[in-house]
Backbone as CSV, one residue per row, in Angstrom:
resi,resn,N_x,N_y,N_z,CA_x,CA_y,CA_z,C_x,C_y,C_z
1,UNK,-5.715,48.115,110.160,-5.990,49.477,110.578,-4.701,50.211,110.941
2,UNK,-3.424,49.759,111.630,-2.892,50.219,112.460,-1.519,50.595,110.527
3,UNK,-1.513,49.494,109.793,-0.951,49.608,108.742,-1.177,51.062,108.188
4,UNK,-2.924,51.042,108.306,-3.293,52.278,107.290,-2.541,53.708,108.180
5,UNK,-3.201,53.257,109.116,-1.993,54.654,109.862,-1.125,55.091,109.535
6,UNK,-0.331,53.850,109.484,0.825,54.121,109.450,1.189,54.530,108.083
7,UNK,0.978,54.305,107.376,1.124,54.672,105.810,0.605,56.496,105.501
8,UNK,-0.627,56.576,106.746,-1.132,58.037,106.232,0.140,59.125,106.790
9,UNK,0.185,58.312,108.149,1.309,59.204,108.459,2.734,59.338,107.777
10,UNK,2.731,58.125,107.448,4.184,58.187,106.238,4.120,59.230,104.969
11,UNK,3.093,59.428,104.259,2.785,60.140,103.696,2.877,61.288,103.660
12,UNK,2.621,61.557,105.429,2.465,63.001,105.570,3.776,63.370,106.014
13,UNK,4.994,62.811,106.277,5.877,62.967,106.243,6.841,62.861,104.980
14,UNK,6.263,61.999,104.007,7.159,62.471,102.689,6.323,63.655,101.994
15,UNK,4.969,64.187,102.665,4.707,65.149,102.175,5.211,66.719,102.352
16,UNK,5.824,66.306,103.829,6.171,67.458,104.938,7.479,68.004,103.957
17,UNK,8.288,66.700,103.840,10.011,66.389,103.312,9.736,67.221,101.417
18,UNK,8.853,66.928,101.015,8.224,67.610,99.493,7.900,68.781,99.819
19,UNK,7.370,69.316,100.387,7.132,70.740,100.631,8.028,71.430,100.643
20,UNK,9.223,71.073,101.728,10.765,71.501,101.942,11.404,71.661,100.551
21,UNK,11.257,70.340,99.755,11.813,70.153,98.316,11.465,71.200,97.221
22,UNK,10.336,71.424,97.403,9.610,72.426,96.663,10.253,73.784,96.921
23,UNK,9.854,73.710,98.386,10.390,75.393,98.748,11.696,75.402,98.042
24,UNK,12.404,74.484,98.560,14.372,74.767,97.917,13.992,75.066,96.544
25,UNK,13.172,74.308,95.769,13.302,74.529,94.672,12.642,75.899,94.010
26,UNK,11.771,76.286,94.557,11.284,77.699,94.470,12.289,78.444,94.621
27,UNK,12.924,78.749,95.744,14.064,79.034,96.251,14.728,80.009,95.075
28,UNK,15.387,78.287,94.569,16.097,78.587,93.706,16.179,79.477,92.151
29,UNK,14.907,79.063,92.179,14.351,80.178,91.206,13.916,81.230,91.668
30,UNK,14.443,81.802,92.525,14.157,83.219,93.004,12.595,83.602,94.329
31,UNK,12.128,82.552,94.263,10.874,82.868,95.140,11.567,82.840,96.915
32,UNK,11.053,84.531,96.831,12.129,84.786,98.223,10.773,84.444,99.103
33,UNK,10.062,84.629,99.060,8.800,83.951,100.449,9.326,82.699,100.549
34,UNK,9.320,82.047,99.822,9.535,80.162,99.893,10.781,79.929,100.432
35,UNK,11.818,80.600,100.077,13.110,80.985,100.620,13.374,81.386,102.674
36,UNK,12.301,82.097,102.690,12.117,82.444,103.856,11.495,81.645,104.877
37,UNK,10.468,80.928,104.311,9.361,79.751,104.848,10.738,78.784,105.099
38,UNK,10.907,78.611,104.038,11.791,77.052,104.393,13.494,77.586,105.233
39,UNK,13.743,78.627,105.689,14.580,78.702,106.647,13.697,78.504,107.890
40,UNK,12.703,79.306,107.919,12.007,79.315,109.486,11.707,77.751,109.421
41,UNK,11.526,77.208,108.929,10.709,75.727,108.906,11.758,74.286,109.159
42,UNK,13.126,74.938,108.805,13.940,73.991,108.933,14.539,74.290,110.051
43,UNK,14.876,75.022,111.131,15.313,75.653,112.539,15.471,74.368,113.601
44,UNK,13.566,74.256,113.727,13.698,73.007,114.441,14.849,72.146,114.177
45,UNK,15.152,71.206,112.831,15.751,70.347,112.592,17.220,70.384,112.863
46,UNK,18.040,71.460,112.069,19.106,72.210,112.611,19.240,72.068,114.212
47,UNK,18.486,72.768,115.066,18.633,73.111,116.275,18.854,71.663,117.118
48,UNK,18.366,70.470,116.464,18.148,69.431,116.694,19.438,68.616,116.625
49,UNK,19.846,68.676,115.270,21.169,68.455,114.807,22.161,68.585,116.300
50,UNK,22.375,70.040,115.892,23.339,70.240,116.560,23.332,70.414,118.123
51,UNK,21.912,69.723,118.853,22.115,69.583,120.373,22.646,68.489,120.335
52,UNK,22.456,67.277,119.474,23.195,66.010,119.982,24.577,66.210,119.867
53,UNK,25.218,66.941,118.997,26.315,67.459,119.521,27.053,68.220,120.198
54,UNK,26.716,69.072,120.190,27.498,70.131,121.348,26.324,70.147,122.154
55,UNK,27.373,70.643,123.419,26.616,70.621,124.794,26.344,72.144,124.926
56,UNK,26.946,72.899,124.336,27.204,74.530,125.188,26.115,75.006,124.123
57,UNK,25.155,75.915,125.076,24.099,76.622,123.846,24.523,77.269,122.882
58,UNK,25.621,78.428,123.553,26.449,79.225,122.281,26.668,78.858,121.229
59,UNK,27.490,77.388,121.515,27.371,76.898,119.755,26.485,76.595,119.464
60,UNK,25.771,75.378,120.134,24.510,75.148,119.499,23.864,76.925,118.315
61,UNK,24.196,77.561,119.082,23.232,78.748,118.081,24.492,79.566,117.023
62,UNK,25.665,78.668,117.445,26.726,79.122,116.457,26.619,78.366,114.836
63,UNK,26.180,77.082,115.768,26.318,76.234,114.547,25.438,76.285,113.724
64,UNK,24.352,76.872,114.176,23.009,76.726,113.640,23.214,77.395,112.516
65,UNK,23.756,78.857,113.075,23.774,80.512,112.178,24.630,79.878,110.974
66,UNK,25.845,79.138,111.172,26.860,78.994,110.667,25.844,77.809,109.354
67,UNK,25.129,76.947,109.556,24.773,75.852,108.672,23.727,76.936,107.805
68,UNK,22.957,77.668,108.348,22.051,78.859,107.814,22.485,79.314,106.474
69,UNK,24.353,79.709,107.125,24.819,80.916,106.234,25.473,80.017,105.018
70,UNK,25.622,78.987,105.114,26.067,77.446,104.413,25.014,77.113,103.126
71,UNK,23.933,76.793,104.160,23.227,76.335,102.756,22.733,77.699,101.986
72,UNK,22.467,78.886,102.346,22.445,80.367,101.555,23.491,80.365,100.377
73,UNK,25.043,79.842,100.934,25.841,79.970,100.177,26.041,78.921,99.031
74,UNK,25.031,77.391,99.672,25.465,76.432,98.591,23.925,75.954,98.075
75,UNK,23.086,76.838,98.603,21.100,76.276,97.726,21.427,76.278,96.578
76,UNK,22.554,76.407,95.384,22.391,76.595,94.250,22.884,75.223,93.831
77,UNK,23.878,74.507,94.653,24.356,73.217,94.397,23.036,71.653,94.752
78,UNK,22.111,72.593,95.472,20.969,70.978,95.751,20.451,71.570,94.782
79,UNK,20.419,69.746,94.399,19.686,68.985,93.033,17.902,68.513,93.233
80,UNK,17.077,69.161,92.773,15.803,69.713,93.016,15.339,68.006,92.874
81,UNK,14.852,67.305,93.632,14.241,66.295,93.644,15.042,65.629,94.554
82,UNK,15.873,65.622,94.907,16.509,64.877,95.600,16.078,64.637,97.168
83,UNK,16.090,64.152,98.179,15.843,64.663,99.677,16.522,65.847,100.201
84,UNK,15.544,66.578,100.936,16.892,67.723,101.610,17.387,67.569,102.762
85,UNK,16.108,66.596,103.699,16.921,66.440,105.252,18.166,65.967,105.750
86,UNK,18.507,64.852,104.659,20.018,64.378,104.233,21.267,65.475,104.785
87,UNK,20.858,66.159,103.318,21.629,67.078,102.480,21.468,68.512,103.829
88,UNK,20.436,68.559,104.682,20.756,69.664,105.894,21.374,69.492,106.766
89,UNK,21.039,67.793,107.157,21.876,67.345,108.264,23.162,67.100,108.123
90,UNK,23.645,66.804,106.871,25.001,66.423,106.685,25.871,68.022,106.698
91,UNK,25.458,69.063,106.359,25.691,70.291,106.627,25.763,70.840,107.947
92,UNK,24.957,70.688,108.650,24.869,70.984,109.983,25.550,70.115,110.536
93,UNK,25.758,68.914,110.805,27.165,67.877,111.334,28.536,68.697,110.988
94,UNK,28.451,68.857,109.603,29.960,69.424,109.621,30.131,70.888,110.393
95,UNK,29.262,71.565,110.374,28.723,73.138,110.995,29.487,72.518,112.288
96,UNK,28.894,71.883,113.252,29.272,70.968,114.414,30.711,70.816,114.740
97,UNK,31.080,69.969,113.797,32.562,69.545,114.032,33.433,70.782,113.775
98,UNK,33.365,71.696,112.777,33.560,72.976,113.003,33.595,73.535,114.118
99,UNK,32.681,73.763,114.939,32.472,74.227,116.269,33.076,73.573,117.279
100,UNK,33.200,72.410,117.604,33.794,71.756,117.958,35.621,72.206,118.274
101,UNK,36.139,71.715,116.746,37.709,72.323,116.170,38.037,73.782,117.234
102,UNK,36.569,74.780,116.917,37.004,76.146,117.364,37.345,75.930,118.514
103,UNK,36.197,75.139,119.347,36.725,75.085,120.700,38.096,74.390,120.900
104,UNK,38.337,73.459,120.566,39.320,72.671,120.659,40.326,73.934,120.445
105,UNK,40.942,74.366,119.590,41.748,75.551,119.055,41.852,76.931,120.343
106,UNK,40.495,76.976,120.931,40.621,78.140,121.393,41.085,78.000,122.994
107,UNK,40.909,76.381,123.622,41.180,75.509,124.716,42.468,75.954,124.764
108,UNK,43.571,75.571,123.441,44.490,75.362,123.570,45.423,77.031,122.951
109,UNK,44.552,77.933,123.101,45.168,79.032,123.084,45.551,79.795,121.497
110,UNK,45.258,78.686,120.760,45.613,79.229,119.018,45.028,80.883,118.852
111,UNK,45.421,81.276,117.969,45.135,82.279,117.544,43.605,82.464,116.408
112,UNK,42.981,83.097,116.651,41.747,82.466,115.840,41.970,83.746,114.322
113,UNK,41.531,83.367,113.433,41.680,83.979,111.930,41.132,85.686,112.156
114,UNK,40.727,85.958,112.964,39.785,87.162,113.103,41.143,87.975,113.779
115,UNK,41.900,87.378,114.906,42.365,87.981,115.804,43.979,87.861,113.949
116,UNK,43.688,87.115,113.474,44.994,87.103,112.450,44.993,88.348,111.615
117,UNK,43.502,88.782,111.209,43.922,90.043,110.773,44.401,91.271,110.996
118,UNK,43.968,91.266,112.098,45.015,92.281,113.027,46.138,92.778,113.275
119,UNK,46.707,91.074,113.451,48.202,91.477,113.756,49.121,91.616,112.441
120,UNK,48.517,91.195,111.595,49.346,91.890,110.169,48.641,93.072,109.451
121,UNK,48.394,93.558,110.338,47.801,95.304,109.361,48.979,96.322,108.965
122,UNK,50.182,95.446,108.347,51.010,96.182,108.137,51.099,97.631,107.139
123,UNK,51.960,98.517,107.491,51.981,99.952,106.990,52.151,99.366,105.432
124,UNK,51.836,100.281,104.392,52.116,100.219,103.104,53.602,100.408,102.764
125,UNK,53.897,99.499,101.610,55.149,98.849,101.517,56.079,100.324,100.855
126,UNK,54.720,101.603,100.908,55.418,102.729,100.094,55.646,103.722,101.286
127,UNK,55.322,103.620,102.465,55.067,104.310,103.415,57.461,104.932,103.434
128,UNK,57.480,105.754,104.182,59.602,106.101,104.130,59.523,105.880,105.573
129,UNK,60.282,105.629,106.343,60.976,105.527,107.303,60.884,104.266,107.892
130,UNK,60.946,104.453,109.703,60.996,103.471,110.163,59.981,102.631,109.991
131,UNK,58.887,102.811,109.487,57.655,102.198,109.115,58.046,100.790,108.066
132,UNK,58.253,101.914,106.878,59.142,101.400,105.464,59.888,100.229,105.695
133,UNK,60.846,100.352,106.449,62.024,98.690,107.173,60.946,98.132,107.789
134,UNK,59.941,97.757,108.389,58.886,97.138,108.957,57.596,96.395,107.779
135,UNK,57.656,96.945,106.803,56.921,96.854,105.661,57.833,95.701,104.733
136,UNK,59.333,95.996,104.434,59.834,95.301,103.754,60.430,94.189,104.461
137,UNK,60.340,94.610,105.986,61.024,92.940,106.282,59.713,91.938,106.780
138,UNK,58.442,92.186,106.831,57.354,91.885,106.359,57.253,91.346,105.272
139,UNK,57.404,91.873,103.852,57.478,91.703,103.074,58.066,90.595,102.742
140,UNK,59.420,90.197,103.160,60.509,89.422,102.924,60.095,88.257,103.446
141,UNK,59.478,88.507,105.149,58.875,87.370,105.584,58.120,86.381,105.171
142,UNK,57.223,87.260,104.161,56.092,86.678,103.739,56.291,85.750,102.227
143,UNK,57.431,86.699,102.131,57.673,85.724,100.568,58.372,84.279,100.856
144,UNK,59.102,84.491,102.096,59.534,83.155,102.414,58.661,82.174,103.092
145,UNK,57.427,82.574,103.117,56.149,81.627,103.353,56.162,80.412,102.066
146,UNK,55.404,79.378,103.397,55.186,78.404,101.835,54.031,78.947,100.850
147,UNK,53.687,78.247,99.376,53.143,78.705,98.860,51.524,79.243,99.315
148,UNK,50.880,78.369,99.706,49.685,78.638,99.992,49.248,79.811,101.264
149,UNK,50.373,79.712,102.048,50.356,80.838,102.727,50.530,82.063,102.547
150,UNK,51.546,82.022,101.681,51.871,83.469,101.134,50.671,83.979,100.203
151,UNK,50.377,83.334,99.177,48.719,83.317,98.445,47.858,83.880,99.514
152,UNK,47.685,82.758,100.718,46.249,83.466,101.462,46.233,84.931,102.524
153,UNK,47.498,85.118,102.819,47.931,86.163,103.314,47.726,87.102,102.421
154,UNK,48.715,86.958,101.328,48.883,88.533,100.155,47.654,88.633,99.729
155,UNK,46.072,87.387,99.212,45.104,88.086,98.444,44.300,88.561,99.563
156,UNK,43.581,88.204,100.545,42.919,88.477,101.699,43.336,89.452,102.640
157,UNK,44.629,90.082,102.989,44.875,90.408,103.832,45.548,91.821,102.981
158,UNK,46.513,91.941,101.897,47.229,93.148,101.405,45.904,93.610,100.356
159,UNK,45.751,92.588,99.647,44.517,92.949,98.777,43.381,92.825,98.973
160,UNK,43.339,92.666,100.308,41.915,92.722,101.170,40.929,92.464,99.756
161,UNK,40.967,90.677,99.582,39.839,90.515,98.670,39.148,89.748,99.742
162,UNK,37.677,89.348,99.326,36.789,88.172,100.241,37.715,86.907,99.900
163,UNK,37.426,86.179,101.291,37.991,84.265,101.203,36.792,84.312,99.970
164,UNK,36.097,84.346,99.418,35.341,83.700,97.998,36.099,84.411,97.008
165,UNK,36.460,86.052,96.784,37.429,86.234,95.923,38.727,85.478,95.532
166,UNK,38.997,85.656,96.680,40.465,84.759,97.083,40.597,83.522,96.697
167,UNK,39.757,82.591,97.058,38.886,81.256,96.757,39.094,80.884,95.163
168,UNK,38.553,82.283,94.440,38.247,82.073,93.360,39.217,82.050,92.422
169,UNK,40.454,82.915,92.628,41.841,83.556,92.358,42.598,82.407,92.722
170,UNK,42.867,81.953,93.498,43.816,80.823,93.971,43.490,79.592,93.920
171,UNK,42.181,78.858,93.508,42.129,77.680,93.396,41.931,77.081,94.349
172,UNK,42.322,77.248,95.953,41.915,77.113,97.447,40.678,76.769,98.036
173,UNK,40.306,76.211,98.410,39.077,76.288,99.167,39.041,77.781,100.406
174,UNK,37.941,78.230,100.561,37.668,79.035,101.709,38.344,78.637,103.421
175,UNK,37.689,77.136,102.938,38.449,76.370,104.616,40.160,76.398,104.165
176,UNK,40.509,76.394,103.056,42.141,75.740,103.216,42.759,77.558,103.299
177,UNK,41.964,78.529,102.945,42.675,79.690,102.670,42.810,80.410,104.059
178,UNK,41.269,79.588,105.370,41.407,80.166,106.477,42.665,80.028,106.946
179,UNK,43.008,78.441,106.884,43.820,77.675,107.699,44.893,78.443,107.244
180,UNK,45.558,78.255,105.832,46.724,78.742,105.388,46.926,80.146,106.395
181,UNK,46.141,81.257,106.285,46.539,82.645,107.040,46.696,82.143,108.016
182,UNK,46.132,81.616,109.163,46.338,81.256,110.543,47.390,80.525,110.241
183,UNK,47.956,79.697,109.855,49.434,78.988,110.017,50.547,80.149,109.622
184,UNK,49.851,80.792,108.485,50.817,81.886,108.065,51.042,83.150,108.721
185,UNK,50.045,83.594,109.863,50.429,84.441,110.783,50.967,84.025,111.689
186,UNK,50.571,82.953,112.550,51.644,82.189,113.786,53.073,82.787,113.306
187,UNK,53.462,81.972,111.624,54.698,81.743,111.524,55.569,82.837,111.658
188,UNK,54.238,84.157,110.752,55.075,85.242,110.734,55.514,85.911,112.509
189,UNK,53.984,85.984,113.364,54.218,86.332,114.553,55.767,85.295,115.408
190,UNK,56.010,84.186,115.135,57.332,83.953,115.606,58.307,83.911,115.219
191,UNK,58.754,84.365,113.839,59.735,84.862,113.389,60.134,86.361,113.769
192,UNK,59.244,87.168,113.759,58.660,88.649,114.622,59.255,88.779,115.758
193,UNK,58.760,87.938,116.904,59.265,87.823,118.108,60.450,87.209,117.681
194,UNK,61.079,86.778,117.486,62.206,86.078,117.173,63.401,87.197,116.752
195,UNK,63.059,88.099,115.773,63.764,89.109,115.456,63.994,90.512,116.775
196,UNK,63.030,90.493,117.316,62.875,91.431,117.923,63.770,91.643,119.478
């Protein structure tokens, strides 16, 4: 008796895990209800995820948004039959350790990529005067970046393309093009101070 139970309930849990499968796979073919069902439906799990890791709610609901905006960006890469709880949780872990890094980074005072665009909103390299010498020794700075920096700086930041444009143009990953600008603004901000 206690077997059969257990089997119905097993069932109804690889039925629960198929439904999910389905939805993704609807999904993917465009069925935006199923699309929608299976975000609200997967929350719990996510939310779950990421309490055993972080302690602070903020992330917890950082990480969540962040694994959300993840699999939106990568539902086209799961392989329709496969399991998805795997394939969410292993997403949401990294979402995590992500969150994690930020804090770690922001503990120790780094500069975060958001606050990086800012400080290089330099004047146009056509602008005349004192601007102009500020533009080209900018300029100069930047070319003496290493390669990948100078790449993630000049497409994202002068040619204000998206990190996925950029991504796409440079061969980079999104994560390596963040990092590159943030190493590549530090460098420029202390050469900056340095001149000054």
């Amino acid at each position: 008796m206690r077997h059969q139970s257990e089997s119905a309930h097993q069932s109804l849990g690889d039925a629960s895990c198929g439904d999910w499968e389905a939805m993704m796979a609807a999904a993917q073919n465009g069925d935006a209800r199923a699309y929608q069902r299976l975000l609200r439906e997967m929350l719990p799990l996510l939310r779950s995820v990421a309490r055993r890791r972080l302690s602070n709610a903020a992330d917890v609901d950082e990480a969540v948004q962040d694994t959300l905006l993840t699999v939106h960006e990568l539902r086209h890469t799961y392989e329709p039959g496969r399991p998805l709880r795997p394939w969410l949780r292993v997403i949401c872990e990294r979402r995590c350790v992500d969150r994690i890094r930020w804090r770690q980074r922001h503990a120790r005072g780094e500069l975060p990529i958001s606050d990086a665009e800012e400080c290089i909103a330099a004047p146009s390299l056509h602008d005349a005067g004192p601007d102009r010498v500020m533009s080209v020794q900018l300029r100069t700075l930047i070319d003496a970046l290493p390669t990948a920096q100078r790449v993630a700086l000049t497409l994202t930041r002068f040619k204000e393309l998206s990190l996925a444009e950029a991504s796409r143009l440079s061969g980079l990953s999104v994560g390596s093009l963040k990092v590159a600008c943030w190493r590549g603004v530090r460098t420029l901000r202390q050469q900056l101070d340095e001149a000054a």
